[in-house]
Structures are given as C-alpha cells and as structure tokens.
N, CA and C atoms as an extended XYZ file, in Angstrom:
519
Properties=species:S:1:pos:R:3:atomname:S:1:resname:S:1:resid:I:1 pbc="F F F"
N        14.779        4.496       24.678 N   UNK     1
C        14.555        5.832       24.205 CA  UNK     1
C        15.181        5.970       22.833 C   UNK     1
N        14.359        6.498       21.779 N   UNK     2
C        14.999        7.003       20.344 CA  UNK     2
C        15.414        7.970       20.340 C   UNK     2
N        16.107        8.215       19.432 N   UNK     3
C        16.551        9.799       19.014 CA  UNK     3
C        15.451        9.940       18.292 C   UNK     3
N        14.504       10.708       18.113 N   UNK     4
C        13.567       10.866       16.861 CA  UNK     4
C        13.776       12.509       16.888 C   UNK     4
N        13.576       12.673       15.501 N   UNK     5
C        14.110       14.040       15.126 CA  UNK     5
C        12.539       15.160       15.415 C   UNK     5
N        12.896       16.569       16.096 N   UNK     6
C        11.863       16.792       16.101 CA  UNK     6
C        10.969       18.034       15.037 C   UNK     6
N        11.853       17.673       13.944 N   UNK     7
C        11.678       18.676       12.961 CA  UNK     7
C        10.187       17.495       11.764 C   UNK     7
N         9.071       18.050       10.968 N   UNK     8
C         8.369       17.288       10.707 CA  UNK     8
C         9.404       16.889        9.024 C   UNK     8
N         9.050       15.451        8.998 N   UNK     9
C         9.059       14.749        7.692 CA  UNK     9
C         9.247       15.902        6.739 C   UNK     9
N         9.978       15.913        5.825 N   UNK    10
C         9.819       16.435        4.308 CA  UNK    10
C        10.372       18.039        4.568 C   UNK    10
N        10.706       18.440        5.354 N   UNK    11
C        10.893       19.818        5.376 CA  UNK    11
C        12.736       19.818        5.413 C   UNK    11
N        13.493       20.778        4.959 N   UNK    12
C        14.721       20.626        5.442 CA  UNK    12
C        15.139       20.958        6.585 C   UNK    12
N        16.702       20.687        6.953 N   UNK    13
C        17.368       21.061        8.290 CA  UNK    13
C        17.353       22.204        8.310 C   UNK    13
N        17.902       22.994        9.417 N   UNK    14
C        18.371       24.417        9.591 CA  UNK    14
C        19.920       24.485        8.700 C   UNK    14
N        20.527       23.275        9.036 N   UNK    15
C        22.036       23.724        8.519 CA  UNK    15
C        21.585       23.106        7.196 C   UNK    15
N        20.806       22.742        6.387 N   UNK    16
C        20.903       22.454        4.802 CA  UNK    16
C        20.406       24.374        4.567 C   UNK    16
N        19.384       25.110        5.403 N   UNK    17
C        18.961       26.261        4.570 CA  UNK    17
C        20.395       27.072        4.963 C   UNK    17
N        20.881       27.549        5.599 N   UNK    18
C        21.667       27.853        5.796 CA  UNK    18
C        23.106       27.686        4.637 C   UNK    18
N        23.045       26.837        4.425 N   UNK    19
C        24.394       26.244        3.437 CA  UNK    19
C        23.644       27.060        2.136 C   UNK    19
N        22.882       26.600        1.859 N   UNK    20
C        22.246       26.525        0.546 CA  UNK    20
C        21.905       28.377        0.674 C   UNK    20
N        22.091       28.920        1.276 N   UNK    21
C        21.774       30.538        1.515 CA  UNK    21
C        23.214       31.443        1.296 C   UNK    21
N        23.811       30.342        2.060 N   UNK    22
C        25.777       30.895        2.100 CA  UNK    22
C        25.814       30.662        0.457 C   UNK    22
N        25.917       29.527        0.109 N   UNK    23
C        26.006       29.317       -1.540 CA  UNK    23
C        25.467       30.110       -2.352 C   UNK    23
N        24.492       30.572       -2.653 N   UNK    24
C        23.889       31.367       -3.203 CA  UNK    24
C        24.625       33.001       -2.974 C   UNK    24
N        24.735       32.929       -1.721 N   UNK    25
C        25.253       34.178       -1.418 CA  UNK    25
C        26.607       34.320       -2.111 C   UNK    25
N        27.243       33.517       -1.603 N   UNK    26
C        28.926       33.255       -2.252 CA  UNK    26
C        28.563       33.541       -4.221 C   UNK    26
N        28.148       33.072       -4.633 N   UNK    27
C        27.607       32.743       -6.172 CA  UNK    27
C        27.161       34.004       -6.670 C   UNK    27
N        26.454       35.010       -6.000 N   UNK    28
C        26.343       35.770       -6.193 CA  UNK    28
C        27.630       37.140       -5.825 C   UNK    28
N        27.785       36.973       -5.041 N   UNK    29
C        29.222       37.824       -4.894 CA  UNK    29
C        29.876       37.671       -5.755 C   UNK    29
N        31.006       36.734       -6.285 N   UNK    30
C        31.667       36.278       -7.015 CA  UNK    30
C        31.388       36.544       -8.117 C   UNK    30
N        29.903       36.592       -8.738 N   UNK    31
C        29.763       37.061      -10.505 CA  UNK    31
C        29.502       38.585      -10.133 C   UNK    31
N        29.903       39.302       -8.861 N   UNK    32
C        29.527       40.706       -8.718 CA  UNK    32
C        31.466       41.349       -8.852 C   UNK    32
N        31.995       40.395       -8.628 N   UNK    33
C        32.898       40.933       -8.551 CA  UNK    33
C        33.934       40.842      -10.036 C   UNK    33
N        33.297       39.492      -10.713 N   UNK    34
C        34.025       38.783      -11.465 CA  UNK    34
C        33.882       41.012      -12.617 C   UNK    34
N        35.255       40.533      -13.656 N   UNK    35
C        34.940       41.435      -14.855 CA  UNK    35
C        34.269       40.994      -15.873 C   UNK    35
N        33.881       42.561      -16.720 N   UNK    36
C        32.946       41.784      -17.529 CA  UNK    36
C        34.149       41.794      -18.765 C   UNK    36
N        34.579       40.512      -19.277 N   UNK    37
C        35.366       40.296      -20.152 CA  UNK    37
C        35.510       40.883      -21.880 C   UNK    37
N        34.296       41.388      -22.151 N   UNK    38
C        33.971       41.947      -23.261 CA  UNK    38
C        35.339       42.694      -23.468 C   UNK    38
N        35.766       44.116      -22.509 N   UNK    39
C        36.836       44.765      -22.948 CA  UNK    39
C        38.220       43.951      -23.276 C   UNK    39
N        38.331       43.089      -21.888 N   UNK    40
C        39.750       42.586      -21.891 CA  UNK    40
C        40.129       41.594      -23.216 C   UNK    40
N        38.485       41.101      -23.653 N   UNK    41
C        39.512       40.210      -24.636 CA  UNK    41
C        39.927       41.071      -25.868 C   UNK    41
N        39.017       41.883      -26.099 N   UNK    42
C        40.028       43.096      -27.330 CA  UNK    42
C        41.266       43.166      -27.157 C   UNK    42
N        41.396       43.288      -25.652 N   UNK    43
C        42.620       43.338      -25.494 CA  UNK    43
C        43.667       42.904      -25.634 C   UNK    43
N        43.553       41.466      -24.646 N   UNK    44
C        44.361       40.279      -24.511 CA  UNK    44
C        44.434       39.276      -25.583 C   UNK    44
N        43.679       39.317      -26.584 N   UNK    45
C        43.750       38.452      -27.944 CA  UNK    45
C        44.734       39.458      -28.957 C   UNK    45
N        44.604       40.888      -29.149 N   UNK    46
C        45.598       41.563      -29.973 CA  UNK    46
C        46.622       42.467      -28.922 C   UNK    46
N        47.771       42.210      -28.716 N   UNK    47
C        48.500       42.471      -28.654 CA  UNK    47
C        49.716       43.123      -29.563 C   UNK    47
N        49.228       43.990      -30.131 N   UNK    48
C        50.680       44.297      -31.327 CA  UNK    48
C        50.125       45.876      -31.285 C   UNK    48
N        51.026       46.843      -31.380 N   UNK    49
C        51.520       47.604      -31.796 CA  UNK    49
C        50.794       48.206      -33.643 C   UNK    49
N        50.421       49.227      -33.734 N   UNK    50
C        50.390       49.410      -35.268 CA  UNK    50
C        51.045       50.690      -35.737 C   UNK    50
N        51.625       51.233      -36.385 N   UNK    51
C        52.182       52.204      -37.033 CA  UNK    51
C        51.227       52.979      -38.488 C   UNK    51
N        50.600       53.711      -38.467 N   UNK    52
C        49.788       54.483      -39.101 CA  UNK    52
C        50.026       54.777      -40.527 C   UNK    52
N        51.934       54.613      -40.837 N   UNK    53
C        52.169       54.524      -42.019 CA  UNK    53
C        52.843       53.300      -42.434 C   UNK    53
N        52.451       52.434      -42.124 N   UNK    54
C        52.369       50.796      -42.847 CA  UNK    54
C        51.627       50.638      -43.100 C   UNK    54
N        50.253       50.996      -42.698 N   UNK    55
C        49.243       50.197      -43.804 CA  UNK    55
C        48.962       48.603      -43.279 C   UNK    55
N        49.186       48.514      -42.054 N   UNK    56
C        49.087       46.783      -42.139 CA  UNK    56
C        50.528       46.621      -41.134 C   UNK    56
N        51.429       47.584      -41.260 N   UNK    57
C        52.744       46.879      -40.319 CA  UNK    57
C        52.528       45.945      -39.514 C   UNK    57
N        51.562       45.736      -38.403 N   UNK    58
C        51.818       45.008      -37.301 CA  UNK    58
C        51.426       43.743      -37.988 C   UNK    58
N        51.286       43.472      -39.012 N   UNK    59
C        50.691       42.405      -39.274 CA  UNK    59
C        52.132       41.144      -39.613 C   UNK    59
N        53.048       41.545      -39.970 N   UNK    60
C        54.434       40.447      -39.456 CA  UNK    60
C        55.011       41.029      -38.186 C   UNK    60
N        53.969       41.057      -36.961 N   UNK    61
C        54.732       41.592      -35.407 CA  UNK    61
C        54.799       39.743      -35.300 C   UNK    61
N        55.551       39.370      -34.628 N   UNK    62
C        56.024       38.049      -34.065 CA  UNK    62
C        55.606       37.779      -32.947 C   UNK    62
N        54.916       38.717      -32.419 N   UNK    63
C        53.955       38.248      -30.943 CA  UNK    63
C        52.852       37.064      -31.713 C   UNK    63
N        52.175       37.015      -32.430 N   UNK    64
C        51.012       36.176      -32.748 CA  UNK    64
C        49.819       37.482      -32.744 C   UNK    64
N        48.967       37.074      -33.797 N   UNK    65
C        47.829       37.936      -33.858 CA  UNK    65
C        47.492       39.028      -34.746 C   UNK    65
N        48.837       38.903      -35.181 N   UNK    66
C        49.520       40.048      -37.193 CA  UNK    66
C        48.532       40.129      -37.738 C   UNK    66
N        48.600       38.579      -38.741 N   UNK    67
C        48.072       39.045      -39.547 CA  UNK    67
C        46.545       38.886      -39.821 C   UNK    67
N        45.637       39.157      -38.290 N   UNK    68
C        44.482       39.406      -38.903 CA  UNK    68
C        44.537       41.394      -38.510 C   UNK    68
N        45.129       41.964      -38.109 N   UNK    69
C        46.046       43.403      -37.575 CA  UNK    69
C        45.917       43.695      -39.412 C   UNK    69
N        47.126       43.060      -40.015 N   UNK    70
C        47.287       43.046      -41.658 CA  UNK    70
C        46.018       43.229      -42.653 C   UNK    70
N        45.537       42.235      -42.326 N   UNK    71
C        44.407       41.793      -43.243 CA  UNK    71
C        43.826       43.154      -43.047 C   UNK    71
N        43.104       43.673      -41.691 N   UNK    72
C        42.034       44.438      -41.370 CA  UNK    72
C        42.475       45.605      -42.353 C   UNK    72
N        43.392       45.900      -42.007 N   UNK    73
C        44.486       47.346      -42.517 CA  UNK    73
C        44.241       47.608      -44.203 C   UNK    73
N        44.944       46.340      -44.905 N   UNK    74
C        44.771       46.325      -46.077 CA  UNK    74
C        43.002       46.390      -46.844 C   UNK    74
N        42.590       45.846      -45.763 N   UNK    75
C        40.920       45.547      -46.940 CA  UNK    75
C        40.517       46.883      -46.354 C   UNK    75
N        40.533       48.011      -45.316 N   UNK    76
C        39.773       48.822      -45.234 CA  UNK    76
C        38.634       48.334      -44.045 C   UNK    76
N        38.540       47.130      -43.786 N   UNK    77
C        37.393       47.045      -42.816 CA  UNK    77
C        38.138       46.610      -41.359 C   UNK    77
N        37.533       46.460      -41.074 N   UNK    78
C        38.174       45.854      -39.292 CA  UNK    78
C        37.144       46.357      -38.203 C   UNK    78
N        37.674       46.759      -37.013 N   UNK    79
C        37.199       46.867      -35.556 CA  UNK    79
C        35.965       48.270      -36.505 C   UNK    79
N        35.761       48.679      -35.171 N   UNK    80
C        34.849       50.078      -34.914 CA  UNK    80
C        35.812       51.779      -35.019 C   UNK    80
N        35.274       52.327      -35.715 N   UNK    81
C        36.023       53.835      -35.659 CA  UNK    81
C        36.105       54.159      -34.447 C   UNK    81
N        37.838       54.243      -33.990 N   UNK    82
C        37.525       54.869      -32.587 CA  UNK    82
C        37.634       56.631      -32.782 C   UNK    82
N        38.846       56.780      -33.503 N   UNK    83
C        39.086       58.140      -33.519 CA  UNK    83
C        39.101       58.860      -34.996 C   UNK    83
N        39.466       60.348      -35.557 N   UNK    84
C        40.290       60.631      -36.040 CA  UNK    84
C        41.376       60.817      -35.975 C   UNK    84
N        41.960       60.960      -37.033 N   UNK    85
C        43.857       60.899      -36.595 CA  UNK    85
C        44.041       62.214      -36.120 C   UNK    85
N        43.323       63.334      -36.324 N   UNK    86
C        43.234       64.746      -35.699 CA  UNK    86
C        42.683       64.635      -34.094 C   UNK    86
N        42.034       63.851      -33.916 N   UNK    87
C        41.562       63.880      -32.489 CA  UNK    87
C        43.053       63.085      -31.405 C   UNK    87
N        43.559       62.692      -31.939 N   UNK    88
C        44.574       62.029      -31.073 CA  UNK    88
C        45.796       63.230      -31.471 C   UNK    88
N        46.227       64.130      -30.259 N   UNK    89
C        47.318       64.874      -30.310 CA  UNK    89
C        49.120       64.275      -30.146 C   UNK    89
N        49.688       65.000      -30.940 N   UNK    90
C        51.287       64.460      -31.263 CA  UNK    90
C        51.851       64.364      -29.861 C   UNK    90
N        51.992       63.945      -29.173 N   UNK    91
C        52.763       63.502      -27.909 CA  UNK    91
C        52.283       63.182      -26.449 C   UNK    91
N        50.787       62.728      -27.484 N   UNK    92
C        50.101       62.680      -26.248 CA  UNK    92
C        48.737       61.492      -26.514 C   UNK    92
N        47.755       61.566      -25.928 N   UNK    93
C        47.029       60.302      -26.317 CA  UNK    93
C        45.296       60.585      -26.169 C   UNK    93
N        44.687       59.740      -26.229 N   UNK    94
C        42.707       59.681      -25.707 CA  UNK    94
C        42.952       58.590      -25.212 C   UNK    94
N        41.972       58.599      -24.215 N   UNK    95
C        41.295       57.057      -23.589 CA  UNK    95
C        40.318       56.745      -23.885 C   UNK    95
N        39.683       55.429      -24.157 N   UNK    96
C        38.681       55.041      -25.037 CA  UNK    96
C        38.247       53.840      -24.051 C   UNK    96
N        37.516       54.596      -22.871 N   UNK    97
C        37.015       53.451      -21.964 CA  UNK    97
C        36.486       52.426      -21.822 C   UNK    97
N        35.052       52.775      -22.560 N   UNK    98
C        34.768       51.734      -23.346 CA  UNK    98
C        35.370       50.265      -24.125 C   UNK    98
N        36.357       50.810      -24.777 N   UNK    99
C        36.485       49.710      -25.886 CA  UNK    99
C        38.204       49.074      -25.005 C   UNK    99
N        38.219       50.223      -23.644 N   UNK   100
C        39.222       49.336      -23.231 CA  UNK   100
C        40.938       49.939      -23.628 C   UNK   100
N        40.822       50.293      -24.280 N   UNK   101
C        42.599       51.067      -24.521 CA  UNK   101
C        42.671       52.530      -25.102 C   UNK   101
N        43.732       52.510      -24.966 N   UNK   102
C        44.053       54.031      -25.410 CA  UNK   102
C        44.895       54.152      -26.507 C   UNK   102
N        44.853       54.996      -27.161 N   UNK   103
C        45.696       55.287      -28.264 CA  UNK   103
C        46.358       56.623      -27.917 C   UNK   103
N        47.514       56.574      -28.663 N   UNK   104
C        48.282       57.534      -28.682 CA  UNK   104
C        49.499       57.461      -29.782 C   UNK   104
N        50.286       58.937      -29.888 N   UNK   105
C        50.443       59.494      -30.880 CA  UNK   105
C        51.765       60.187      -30.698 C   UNK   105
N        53.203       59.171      -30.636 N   UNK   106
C        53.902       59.627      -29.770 CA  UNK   106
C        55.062       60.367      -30.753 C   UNK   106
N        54.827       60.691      -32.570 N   UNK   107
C        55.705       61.023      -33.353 CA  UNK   107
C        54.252       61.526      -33.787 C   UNK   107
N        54.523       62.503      -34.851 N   UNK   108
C        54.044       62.952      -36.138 CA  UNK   108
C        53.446       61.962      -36.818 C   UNK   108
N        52.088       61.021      -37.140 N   UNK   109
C        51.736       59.918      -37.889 CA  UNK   109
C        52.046       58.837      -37.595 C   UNK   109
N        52.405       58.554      -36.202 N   UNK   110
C        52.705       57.313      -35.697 CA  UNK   110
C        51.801       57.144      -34.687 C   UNK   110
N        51.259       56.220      -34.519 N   UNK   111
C        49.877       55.818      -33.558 CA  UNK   111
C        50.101       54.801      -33.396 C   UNK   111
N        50.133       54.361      -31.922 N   UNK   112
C        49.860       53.142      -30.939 CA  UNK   112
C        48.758       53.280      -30.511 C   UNK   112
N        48.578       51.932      -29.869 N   UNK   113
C        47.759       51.456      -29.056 CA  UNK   113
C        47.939       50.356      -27.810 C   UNK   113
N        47.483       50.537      -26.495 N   UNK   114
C        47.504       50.309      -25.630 CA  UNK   114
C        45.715       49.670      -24.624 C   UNK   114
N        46.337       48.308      -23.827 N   UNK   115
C        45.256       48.341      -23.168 CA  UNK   115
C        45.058       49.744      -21.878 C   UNK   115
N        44.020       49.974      -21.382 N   UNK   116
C        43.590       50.991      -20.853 CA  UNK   116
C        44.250       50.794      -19.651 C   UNK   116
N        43.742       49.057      -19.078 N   UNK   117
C        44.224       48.834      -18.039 CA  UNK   117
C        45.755       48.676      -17.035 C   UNK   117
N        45.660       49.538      -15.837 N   UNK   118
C        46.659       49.777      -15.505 CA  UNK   118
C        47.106       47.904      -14.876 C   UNK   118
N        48.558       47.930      -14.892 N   UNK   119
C        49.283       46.626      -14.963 CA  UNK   119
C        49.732       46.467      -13.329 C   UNK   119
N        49.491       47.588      -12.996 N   UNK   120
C        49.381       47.531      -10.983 CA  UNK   120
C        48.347       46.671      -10.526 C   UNK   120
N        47.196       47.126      -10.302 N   UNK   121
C        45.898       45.985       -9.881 CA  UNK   121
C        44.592       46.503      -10.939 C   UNK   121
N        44.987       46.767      -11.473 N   UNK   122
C        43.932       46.796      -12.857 CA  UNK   122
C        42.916       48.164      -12.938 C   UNK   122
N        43.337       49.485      -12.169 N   UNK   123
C        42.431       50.083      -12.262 CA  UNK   123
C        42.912       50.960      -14.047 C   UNK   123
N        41.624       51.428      -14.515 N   UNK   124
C        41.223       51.693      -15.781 CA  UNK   124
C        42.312       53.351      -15.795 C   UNK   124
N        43.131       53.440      -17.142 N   UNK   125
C        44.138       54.528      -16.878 CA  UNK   125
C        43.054       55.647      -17.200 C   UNK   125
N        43.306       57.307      -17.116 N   UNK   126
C        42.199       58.130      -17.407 CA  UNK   126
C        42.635       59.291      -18.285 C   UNK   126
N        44.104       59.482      -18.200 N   UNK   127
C        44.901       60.964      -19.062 CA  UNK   127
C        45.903       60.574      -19.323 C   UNK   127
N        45.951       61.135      -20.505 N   UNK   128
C        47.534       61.383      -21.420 CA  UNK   128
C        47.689       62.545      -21.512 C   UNK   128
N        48.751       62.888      -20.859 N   UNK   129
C        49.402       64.532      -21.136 CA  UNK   129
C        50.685       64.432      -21.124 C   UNK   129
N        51.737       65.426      -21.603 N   UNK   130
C        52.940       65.274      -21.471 CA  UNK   130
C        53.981       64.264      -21.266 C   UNK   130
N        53.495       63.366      -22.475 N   UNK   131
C        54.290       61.900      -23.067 CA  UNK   131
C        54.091       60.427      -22.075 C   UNK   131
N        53.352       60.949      -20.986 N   UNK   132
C        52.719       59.631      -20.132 CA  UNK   132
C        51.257       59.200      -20.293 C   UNK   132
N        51.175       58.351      -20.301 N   UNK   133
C        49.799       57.876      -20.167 CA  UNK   133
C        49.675       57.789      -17.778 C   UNK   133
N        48.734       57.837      -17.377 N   UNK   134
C        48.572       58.052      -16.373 CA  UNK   134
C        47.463       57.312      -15.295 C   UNK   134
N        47.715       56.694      -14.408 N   UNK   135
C        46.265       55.664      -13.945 CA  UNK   135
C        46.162       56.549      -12.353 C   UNK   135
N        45.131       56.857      -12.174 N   UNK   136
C        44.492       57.863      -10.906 CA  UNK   136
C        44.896       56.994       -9.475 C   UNK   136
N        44.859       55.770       -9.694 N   UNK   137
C        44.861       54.784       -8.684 CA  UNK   137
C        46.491       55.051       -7.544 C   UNK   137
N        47.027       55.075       -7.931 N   UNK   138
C        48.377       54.866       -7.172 CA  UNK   138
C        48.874       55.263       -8.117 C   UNK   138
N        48.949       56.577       -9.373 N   UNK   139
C        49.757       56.867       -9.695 CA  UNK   139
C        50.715       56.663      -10.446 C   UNK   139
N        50.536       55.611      -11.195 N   UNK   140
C        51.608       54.942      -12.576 CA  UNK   140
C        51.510       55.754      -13.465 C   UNK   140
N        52.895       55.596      -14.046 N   UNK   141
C        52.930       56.458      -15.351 CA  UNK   141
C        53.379       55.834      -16.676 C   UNK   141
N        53.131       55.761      -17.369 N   UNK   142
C        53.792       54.699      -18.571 CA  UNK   142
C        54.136       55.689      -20.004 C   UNK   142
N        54.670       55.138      -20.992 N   UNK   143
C        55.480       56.146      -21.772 CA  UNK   143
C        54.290       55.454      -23.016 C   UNK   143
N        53.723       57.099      -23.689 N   UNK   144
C        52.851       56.926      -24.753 CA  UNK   144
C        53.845       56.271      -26.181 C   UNK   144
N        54.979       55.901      -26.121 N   UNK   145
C        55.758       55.327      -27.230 CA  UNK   145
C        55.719       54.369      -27.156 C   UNK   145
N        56.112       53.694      -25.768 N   UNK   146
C        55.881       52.077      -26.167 CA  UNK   146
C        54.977       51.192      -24.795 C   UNK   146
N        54.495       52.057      -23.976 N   UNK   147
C        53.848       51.614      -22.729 CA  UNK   147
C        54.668       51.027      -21.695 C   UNK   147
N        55.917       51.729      -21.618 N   UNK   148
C        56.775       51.227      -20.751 CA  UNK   148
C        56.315       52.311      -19.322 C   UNK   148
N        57.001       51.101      -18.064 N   UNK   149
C        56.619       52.165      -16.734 CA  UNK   149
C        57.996       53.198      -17.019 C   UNK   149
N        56.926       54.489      -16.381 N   UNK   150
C        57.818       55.594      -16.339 CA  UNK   150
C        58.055       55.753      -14.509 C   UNK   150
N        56.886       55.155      -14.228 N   UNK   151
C        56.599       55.696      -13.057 CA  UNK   151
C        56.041       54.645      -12.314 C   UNK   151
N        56.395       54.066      -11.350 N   UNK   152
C        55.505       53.072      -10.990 CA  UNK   152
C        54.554       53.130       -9.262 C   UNK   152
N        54.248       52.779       -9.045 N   UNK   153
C        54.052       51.241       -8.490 CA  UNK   153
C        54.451       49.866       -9.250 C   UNK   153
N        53.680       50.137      -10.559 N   UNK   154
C        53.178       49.576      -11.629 CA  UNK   154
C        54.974       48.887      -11.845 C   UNK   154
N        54.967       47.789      -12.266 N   UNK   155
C        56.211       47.071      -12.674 CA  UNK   155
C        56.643       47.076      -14.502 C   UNK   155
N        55.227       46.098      -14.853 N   UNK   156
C        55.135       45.889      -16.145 CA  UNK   156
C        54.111       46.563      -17.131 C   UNK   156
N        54.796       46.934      -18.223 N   UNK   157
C        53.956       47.468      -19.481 CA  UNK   157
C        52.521       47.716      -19.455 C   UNK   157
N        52.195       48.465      -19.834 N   UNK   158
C        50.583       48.373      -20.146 CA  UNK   158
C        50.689       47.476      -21.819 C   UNK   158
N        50.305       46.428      -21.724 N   UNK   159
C        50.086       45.409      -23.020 CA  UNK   159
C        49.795       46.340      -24.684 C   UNK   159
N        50.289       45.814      -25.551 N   UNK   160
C        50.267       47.021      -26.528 CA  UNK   160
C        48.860       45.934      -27.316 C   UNK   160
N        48.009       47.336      -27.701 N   UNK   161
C        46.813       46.772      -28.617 CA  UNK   161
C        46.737       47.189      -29.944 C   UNK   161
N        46.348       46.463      -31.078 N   UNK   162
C        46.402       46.167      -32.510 CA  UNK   162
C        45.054       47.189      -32.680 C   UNK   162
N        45.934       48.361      -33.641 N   UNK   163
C        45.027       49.511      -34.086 CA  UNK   163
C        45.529       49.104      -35.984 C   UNK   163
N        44.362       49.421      -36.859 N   UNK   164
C        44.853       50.370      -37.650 CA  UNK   164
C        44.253       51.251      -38.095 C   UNK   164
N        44.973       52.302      -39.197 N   UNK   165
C        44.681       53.729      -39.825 CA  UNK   165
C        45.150       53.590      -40.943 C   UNK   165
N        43.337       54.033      -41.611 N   UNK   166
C        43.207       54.398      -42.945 CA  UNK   166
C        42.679       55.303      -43.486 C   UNK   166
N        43.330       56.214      -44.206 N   UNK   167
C        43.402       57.433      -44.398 CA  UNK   167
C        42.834       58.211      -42.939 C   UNK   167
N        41.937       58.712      -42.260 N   UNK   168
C        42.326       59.823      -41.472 CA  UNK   168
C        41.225       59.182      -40.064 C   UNK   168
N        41.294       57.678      -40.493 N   UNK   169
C        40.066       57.070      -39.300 CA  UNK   169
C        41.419       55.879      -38.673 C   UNK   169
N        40.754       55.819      -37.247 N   UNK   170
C        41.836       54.721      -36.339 CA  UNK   170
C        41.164       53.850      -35.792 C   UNK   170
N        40.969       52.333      -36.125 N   UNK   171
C        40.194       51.737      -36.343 CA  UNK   171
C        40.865       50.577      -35.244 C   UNK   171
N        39.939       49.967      -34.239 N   UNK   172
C        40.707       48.398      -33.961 CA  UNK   172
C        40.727       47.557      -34.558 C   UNK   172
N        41.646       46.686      -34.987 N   UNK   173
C        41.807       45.833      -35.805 CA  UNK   173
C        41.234       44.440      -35.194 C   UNK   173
C-alpha cells in the first residue's frame, strides 16, 4: 500500500494556503499599524531649540543639527510658514498637527519648538494653556519653556524642534 496524496498534481496544500493567507494578513496589519514617518523625521533629525532673537541661535546648539537651524535663519529661506509671531500667544503655545510639533512662546519674543508627540506612548499633544503644553491621553503636562514633564505619566521631555523667525513669520528650519 502507498501513501499517495489525494489532493490532484499542481494545486497547493491546505497548510501552504493557509500560511501564505496568515502572511499576507500579518503584512498587512503591520504596515496598518506601522507610522507614517513623514512627521517624525522633522522631528527626530532637528532637535534644537530656536530663540526668535538670534537670528540663527540654535545654529551653535551642540546637540548636532545647528547649523543647517543657522543657515535657514540667516538666508531667510528654510522649512514652510507655520505661524505668525502674533498667532502664537506669550505663555502659551499652537499645535501644528500636521507638521508634527508645537511651538510656543514662553517670554515676550522668545519662541520654541517642540515635537507634538507625547513621550508617554506617543499620543499627538492637543492644547497649550497656562504655561503647559498638554496630551488628552493620560494626561501629561510639559512646561512650554523647555518641554520638561510638569506632570506625568510621561517621564521624559517632549524632544525640542529647530524653528526659526524672521521678521514676524516662524518658519521650520
């Protein structure tokens, strides 16, 4: 007696469609879940801080990533207009969902920038009022001066992002 298989020639197994269905499936989940990186690398490539009356300050910050921060500042060109310097209020901030961070305005002519994302499990922050920046999720609070936790869950910083301002536009660098 043979074993002869009783499935015909040329067709596959049950457990090859099966696999090959899980895979697909898996493959597809995974780029459903993955982020779409566009925002984060604005992010995660500039890291610095800018000050509104330097002109270029962050551009000798010692994190890495200055002086193209510098360059942008000085020639007038760089990122996309996010704001006016009138639209961002003195002790307080905008969120700029889109492009991923927030700015804020924590002196008279002094403007930071910040990634959006909260440093708990990444949900996107949504208000600045009364010197915190704020994430809906669980509640973190971070300080519009330097993105330190005020308030946590949240442990560490919201990452500082490379703005600059020329004459009355706030530009990513």
């Amino acid at each position: 007696m043979t074993s002869e298989s009783l499935q015909p020639q040329g067709t596959p197994a049950r457990r090859t469609v099966v696999a090959a269905v899980g895979a697909a499936g898996l493959a597809v989940a995974l780029s459903a879940c993955g982020s779409d990186d566009k925002s984060s690398d604005s992010s995660s490539s500039t890291q610095n801080g800018s000050n509104a009356t330097g002109g270029g300050s962050g551009g000798g910050d010692a994190t890495g990533g200055g002086s193209g921060g510098g360059s942008a500042a000085a020639g007038g060109s760089g990122g996309a207009v996010l704001a006016k310097t009138a639209d961002i209020p003195e002790g307080g901030g905008k969120v700029f969902a889109k492009e991923g961070v927030v700015v804020t305005q924590p002196t008279k002519g002094q403007f930071k920038a910040f990634s959006s994302k909260c440093t708990h499990v990444g949900c996107p922050v949504n208000k600045v009022a009364n010197g915190v920046i704020s994430c809906p999720c669980h509640h973190s609070e971070f300080s519009v001066t330097d993105g330190s936790v005020k308030k946590g869950p949240a442990t560490k910083p919201l990452p500082a992002a490379n703005i600059s301002v020329s004459g009355d536009e706030i530009k990513l660098a």
